[in-house]
C-alpha positions, 0 to 999 in steps of 0.5 A: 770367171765362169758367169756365176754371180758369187765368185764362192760358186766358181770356187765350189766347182775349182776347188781353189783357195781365195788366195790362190784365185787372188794370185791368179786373178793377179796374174792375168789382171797384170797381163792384160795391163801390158797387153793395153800398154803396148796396144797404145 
């Protein structure tokens, strides 16, 4: 998300739990599904 090579990193500096991050990776995966969808 922010360029690091390890998502831990990313984490370290987001304070965030792998299942919170999960969620929201989730969430814009999803997103970014529809927007295709509609885009074709």
């Amino acid at each position: 998300m922010l360029g690091h090579a390890d998502i831990k990193q990313t984490q370290r500096y987001l304070n965030i739990t792998d299942e919170e991050l999960r969620k929201a990776m989730t969430g814009v995966w999803e997103r970014r599904r529809q927007l295709r969808a509609v885009g074709q």
